[in-house]
OpenMM code with the backbone's topology and positions (N, CA, C; nanometers):
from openmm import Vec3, app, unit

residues = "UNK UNK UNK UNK UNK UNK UNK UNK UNK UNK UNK UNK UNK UNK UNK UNK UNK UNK UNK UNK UNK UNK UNK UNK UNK UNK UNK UNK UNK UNK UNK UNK UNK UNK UNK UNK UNK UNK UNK UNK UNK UNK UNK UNK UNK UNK UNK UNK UNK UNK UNK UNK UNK UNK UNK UNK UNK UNK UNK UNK UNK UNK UNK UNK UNK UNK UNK UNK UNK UNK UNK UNK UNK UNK UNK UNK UNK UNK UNK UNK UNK UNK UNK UNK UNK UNK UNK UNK UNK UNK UNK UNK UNK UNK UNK UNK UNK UNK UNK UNK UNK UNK UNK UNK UNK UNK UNK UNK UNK UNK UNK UNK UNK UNK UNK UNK UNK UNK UNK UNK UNK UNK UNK UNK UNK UNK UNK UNK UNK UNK UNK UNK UNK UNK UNK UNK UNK UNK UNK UNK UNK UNK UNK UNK".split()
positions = [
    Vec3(8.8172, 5.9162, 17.3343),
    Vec3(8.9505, 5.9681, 17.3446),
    Vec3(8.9721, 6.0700, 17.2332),
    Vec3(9.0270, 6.1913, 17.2937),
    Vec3(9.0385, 6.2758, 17.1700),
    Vec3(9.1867, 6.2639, 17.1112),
    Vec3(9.1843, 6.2820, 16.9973),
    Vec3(9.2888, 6.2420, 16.9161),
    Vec3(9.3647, 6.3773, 16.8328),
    Vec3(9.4855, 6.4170, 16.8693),
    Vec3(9.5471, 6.5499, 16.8070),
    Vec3(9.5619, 6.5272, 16.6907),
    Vec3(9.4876, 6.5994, 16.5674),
    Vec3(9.4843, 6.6630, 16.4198),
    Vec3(9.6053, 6.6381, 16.3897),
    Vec3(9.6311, 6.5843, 16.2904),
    Vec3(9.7878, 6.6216, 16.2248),
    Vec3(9.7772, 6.5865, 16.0722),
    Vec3(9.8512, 6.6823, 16.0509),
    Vec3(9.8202, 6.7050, 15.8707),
    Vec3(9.9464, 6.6665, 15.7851),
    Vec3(9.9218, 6.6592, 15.6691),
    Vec3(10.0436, 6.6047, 15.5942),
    Vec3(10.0498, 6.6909, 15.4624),
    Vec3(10.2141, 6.7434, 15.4105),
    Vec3(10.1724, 6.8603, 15.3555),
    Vec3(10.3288, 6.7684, 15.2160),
    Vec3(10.3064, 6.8684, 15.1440),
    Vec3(10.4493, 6.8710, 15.0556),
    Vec3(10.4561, 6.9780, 14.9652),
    Vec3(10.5839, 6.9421, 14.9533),
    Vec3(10.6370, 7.0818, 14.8291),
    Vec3(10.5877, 7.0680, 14.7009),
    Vec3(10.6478, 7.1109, 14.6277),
    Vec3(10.5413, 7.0959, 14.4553),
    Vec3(10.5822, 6.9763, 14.3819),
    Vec3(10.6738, 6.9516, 14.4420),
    Vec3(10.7282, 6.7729, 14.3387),
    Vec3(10.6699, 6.6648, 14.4641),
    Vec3(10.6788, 6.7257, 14.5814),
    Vec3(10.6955, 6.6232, 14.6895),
    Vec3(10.8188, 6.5380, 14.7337),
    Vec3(10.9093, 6.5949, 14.6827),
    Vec3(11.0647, 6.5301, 14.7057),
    Vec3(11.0357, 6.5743, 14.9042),
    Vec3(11.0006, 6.6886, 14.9308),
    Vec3(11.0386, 6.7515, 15.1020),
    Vec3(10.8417, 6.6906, 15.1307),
    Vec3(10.8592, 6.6297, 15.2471),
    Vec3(10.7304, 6.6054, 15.2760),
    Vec3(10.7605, 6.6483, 15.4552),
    Vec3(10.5997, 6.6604, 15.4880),
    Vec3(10.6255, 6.7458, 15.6811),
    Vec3(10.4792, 6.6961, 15.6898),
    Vec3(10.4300, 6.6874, 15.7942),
    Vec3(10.3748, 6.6869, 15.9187),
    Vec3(10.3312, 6.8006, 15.9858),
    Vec3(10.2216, 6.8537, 16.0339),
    Vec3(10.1921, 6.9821, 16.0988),
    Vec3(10.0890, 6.8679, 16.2070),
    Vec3(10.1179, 6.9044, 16.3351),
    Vec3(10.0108, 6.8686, 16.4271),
    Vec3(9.9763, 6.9663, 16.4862),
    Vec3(9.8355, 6.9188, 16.5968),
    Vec3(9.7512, 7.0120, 16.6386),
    Vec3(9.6989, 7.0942, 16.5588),
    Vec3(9.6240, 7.2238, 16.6097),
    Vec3(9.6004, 7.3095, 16.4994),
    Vec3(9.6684, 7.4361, 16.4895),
    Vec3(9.6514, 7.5255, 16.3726),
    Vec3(9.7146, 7.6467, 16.4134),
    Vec3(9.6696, 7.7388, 16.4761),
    Vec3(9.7538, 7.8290, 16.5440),
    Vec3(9.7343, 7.9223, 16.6350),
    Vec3(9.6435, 8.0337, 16.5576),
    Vec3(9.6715, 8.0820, 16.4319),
    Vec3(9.5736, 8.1811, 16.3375),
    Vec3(9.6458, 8.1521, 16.1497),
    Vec3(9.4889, 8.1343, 16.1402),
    Vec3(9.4926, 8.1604, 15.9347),
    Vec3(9.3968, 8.2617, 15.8981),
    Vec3(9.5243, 8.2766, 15.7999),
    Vec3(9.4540, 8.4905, 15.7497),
    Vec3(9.5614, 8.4834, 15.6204),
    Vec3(9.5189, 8.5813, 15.5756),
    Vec3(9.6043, 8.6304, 15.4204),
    Vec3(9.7006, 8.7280, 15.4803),
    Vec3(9.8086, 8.7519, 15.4100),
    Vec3(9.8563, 8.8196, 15.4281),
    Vec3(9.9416, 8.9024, 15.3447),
    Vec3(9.9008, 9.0450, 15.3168),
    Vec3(9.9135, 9.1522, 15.1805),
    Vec3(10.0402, 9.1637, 15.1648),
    Vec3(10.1263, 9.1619, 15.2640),
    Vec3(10.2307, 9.2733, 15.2620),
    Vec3(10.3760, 9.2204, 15.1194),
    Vec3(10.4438, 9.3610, 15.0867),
    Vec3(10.5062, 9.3545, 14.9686),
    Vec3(10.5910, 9.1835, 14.9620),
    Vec3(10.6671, 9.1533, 15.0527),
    Vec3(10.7697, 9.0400, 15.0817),
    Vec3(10.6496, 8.9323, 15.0400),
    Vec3(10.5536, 8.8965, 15.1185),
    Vec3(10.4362, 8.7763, 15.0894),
    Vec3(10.4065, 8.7802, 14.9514),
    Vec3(10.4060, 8.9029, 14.8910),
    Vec3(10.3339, 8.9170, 14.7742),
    Vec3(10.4492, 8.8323, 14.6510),
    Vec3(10.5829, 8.8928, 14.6307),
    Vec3(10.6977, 8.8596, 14.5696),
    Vec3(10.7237, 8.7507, 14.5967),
    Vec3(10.6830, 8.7035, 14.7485),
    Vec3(10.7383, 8.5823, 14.7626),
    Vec3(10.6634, 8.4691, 14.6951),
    Vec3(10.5121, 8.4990, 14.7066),
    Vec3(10.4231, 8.3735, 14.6750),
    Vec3(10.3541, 8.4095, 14.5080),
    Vec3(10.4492, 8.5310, 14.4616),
    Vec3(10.4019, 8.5737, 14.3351),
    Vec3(10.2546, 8.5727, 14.3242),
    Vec3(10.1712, 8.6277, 14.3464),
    Vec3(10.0433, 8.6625, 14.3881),
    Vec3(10.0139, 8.7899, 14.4845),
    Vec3(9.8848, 8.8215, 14.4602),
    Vec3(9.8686, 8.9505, 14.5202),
    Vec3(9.8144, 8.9517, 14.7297),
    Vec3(9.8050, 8.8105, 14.7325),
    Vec3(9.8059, 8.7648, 14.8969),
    Vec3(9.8729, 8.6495, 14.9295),
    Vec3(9.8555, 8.6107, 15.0076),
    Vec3(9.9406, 8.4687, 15.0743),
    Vec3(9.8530, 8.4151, 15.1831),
    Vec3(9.8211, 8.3083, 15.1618),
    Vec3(9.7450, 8.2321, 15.2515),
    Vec3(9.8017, 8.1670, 15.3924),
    Vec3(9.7932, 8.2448, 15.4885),
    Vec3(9.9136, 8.1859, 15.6160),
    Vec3(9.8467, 8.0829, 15.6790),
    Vec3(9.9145, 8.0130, 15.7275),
    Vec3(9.8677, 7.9516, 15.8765),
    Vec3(9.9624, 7.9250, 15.9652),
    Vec3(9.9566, 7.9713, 16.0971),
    Vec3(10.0984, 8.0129, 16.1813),
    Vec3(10.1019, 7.8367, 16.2864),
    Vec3(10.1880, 7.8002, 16.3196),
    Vec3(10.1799, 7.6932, 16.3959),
    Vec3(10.2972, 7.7746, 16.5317),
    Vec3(10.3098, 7.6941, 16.6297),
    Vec3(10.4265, 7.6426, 16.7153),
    Vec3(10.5313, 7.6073, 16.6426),
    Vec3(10.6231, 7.6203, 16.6197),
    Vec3(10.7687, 7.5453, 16.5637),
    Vec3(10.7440, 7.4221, 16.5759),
    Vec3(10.7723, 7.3697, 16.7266),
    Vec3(10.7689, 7.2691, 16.7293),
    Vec3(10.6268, 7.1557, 16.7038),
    Vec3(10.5088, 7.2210, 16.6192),
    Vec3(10.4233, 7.1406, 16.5503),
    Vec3(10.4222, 7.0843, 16.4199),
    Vec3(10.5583, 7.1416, 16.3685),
    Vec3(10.6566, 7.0991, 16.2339),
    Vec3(10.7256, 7.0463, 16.2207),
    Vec3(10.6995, 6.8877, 16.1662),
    Vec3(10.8277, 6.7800, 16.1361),
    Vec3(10.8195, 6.7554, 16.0062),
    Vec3(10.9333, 6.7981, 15.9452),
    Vec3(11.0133, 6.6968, 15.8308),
    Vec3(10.9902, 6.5607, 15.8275),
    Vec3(10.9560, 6.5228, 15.7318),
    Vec3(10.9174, 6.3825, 15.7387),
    Vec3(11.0214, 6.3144, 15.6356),
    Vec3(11.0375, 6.3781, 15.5538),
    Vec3(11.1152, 6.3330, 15.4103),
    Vec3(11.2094, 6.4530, 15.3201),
    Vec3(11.3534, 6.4248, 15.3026),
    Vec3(11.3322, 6.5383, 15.2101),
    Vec3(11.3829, 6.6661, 15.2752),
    Vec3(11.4255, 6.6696, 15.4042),
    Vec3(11.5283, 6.7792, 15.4798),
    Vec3(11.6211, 6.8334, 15.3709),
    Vec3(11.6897, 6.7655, 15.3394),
    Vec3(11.8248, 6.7740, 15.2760),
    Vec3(11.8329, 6.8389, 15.1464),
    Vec3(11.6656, 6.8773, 15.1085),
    Vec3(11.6166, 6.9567, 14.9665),
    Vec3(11.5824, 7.0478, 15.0378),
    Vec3(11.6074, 7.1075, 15.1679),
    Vec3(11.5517, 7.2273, 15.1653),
    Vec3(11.6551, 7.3600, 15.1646),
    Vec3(11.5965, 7.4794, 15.0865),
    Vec3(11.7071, 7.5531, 15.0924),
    Vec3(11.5874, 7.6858, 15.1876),
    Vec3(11.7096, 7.7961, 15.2054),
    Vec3(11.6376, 7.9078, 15.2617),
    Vec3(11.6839, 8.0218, 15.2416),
    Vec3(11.5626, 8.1443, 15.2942),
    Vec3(11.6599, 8.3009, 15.2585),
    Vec3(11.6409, 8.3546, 15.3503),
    Vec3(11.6867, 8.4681, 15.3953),
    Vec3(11.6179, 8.6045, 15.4761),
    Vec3(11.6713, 8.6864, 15.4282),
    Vec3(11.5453, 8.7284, 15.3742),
    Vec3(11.5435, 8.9275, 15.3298),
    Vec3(11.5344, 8.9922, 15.4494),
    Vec3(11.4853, 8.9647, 15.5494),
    Vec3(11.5059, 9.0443, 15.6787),
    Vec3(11.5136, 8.9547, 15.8054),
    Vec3(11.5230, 9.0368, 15.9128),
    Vec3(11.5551, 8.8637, 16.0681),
    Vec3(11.4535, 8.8908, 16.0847),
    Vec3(11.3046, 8.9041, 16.0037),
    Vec3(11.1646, 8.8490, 16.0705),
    Vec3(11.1331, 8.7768, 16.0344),
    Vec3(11.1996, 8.6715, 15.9505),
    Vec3(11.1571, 8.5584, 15.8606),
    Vec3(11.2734, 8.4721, 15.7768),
    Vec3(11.2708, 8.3978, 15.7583),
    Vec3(11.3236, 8.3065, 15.6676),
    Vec3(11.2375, 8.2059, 15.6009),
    Vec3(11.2363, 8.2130, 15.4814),
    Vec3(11.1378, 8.1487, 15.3772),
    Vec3(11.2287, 8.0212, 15.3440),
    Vec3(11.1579, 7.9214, 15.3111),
    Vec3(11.1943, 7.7804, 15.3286),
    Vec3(11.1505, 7.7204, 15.1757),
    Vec3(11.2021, 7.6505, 15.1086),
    Vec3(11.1665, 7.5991, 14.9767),
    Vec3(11.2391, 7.4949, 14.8909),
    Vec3(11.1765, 7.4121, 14.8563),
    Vec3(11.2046, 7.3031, 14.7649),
    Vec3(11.3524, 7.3140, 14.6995),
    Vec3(11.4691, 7.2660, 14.7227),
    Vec3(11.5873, 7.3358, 14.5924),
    Vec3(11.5503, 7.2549, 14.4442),
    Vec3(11.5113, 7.0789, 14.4768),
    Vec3(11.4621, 7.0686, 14.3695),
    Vec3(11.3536, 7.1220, 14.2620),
    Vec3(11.2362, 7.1373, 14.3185),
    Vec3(11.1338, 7.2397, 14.2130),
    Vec3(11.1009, 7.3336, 14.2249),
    Vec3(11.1446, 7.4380, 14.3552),
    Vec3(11.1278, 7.5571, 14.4026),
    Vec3(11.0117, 7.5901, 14.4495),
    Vec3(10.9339, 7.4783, 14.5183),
    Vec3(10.8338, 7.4738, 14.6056),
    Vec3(10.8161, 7.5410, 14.7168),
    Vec3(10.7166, 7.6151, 14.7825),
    Vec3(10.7563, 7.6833, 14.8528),
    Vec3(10.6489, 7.6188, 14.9712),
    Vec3(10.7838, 7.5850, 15.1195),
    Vec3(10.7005, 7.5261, 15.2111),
    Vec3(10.6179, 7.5849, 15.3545),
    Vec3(10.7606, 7.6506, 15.3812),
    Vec3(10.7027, 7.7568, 15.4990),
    Vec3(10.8130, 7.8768, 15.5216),
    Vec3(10.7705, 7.9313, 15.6582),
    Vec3(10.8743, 8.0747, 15.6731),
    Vec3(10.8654, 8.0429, 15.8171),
    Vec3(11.0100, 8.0800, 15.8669),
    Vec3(11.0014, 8.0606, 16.0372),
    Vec3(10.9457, 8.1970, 16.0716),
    Vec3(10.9445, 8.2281, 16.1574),
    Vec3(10.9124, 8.3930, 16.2482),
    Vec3(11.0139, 8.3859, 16.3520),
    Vec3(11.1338, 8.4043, 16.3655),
    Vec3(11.1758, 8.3825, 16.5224),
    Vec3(11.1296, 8.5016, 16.6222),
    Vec3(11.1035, 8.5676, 16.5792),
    Vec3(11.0427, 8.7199, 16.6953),
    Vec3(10.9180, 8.6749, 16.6851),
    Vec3(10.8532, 8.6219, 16.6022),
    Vec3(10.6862, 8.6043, 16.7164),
    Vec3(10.7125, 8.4390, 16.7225),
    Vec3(10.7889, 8.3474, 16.7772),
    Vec3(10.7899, 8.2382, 16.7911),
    Vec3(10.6548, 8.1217, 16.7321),
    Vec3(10.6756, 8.1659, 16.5806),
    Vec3(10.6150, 8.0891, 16.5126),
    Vec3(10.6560, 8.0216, 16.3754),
    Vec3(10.5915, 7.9356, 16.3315),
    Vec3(10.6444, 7.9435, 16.1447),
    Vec3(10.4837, 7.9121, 16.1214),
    Vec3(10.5214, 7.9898, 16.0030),
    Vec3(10.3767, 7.9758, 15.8591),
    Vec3(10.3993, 7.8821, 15.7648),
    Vec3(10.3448, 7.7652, 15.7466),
    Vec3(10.3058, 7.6502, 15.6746),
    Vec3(10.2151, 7.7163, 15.6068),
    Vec3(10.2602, 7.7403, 15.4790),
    Vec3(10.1779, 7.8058, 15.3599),
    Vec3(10.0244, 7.7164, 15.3355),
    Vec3(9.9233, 7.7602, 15.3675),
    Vec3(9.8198, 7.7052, 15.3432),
    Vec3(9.7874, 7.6183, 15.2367),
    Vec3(9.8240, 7.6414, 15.1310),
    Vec3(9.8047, 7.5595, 15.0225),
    Vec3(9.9050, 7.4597, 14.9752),
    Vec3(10.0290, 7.4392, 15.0998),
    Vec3(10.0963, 7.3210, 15.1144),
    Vec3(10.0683, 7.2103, 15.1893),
    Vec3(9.9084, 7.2167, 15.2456),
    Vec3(9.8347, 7.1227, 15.3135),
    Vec3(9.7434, 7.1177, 15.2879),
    Vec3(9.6858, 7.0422, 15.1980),
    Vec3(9.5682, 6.9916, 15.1278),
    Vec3(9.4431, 6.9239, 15.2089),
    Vec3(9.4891, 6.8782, 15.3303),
    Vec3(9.3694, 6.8072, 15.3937),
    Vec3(9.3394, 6.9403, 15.5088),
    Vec3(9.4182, 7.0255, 15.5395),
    Vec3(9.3683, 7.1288, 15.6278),
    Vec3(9.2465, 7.1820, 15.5830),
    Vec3(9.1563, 7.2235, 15.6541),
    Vec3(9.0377, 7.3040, 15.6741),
    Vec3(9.0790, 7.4280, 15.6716),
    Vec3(9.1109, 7.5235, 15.6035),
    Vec3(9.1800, 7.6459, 15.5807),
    Vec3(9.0527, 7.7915, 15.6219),
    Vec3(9.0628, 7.8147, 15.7381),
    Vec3(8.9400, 7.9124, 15.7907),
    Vec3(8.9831, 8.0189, 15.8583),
    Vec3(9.0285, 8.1448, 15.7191),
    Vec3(9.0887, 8.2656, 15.7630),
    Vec3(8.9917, 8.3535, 15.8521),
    Vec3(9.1110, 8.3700, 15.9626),
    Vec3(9.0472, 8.4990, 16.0599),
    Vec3(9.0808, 8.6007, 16.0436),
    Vec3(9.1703, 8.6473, 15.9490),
    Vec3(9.2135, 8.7655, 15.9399),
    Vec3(9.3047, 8.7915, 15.8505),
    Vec3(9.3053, 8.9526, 15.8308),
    Vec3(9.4199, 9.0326, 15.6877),
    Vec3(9.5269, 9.0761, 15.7572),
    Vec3(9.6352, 9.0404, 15.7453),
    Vec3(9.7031, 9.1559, 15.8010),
    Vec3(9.8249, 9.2313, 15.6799),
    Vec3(9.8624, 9.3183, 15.7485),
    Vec3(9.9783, 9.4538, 15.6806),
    Vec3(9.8237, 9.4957, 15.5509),
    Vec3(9.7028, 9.4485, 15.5597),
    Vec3(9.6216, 9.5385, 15.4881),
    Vec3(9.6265, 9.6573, 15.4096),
    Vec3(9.7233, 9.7118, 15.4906),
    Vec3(9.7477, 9.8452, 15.4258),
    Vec3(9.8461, 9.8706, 15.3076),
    Vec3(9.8902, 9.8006, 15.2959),
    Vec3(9.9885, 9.7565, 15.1879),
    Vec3(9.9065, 9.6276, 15.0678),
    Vec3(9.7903, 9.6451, 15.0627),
    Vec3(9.7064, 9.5387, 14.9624),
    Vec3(9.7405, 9.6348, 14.8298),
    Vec3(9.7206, 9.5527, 14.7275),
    Vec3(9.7098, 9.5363, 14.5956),
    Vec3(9.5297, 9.4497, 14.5419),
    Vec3(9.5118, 9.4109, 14.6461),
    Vec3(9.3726, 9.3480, 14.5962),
    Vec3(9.2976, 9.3477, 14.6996),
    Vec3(9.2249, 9.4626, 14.7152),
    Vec3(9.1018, 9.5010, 14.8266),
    Vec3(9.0377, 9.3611, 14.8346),
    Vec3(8.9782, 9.3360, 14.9334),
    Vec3(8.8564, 9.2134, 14.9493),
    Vec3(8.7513, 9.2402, 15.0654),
    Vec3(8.6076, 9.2012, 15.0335),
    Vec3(8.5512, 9.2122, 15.0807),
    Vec3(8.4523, 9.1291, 15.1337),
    Vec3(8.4877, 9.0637, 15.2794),
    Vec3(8.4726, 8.9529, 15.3281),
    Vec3(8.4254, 8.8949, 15.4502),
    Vec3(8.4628, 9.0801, 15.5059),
    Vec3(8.3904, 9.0881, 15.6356),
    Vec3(8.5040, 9.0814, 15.7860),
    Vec3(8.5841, 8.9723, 15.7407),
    Vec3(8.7085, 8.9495, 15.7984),
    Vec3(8.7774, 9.0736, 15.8583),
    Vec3(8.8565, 9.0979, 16.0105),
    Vec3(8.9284, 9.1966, 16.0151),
    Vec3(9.0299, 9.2372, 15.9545),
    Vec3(9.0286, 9.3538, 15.8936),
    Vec3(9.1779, 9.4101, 15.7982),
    Vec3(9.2547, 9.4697, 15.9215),
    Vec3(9.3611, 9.4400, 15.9088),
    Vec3(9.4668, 9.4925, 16.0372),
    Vec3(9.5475, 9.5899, 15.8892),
    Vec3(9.6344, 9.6827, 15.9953),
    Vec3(9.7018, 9.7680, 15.9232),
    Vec3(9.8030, 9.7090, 15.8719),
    Vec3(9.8982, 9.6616, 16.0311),
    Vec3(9.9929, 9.5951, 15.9961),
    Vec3(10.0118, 9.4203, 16.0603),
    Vec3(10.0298, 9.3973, 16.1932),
    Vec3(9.9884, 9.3025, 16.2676),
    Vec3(9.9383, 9.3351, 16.3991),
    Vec3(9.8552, 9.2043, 16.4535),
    Vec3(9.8272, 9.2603, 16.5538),
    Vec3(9.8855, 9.3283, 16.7204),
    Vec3(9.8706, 9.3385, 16.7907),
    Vec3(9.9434, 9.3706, 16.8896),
    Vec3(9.9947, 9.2815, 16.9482),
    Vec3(9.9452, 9.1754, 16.9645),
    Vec3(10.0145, 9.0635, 17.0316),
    Vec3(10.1093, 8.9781, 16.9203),
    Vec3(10.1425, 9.0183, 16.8368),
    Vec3(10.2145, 8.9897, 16.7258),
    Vec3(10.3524, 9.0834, 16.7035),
    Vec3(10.3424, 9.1982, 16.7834),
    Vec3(10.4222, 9.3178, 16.7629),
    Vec3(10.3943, 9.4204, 16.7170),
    Vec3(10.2360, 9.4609, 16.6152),
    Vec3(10.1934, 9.5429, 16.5208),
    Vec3(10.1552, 9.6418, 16.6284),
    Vec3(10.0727, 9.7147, 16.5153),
    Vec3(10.0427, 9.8476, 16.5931),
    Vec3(9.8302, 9.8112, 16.6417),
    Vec3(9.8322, 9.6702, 16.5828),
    Vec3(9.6624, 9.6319, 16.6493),
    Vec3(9.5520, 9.7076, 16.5679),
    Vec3(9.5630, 9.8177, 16.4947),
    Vec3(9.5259, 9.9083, 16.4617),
    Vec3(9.4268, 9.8146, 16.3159),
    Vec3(9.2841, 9.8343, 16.3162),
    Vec3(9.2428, 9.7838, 16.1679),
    Vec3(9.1769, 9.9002, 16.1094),
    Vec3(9.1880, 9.8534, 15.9684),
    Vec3(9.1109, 9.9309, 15.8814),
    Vec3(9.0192, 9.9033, 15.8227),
    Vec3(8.9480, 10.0044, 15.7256),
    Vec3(8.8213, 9.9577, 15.6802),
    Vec3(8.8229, 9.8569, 15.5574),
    Vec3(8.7314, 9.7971, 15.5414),
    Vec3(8.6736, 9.7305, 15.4017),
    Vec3(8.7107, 9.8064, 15.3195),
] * unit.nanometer
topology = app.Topology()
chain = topology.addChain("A")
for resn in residues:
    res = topology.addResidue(resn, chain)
    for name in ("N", "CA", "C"):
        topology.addAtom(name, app.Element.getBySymbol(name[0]), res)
């Protein structure tokens, strides 16, 4: 019997704890200026799920949120300012920050908004410009 993956993640104190099942749809870094400020670092480690593969388990009631723009809303700890995920409502997804799930197998397929890096890498991986087409982008990659 096969049995659906489900992972267990938390914020930086662990006051907000979640649940991610199944797997994600795509994990890749991602350059662009907002990821960068947001995760204070020069990439961000995504992994995109279904919405509904995200449950709160503990710890709702600590979560606060922002939007700098309606392609996202970033999600985070109010007690230690942990940072947990970001919804997408235009590509009907949210990103469970990779390194808020410790037992995930974290196996990036891809760069995207590339073109906007601060820290070239060379990895072999596709660099997209911005996102891909089935994402809304322009599909378009660039070089190493």
């Amino acid at each position: 019997m096969n049995q659906t993956p489900q992972y267990s993640g938390s914020c930086f104190c662990g006051s907000v704890k979640f649940t991610v099942t199944g797997t994600p749809k795509l994990m890749g870094y991602c350059h662009c200026e907002s990821c960068r400020k947001w995760s204070a670092g020069p990439i961000n480690a995504f992994t995109l799920w279904d919405p509904e593969a995200l449950s709160i388990t503990q710890g709702e009631d600590n979560i606060s949120s922002f939007n700098k723009t309606a392609n996202s809303t970033r999600k985070w700890c109010s007690l230690c300012g942990g940072h947990i995920f970001s919804e997408h409502p235009e590509m009907k997804m949210v990103d469970v920050y990779a390194a808020s799930i410790p037992e995930l197998n974290f196996e990036p397929a891809v760069h995207v908004f590339y073109a906007e890096t601060v820290l070239p890498i060379k990895d072999g991986l596709p660099k997209m410009k911005d996102l891909p087409a089935e994402a809304g982008g322009s599909g378009e990659t660039l070089a190493e």
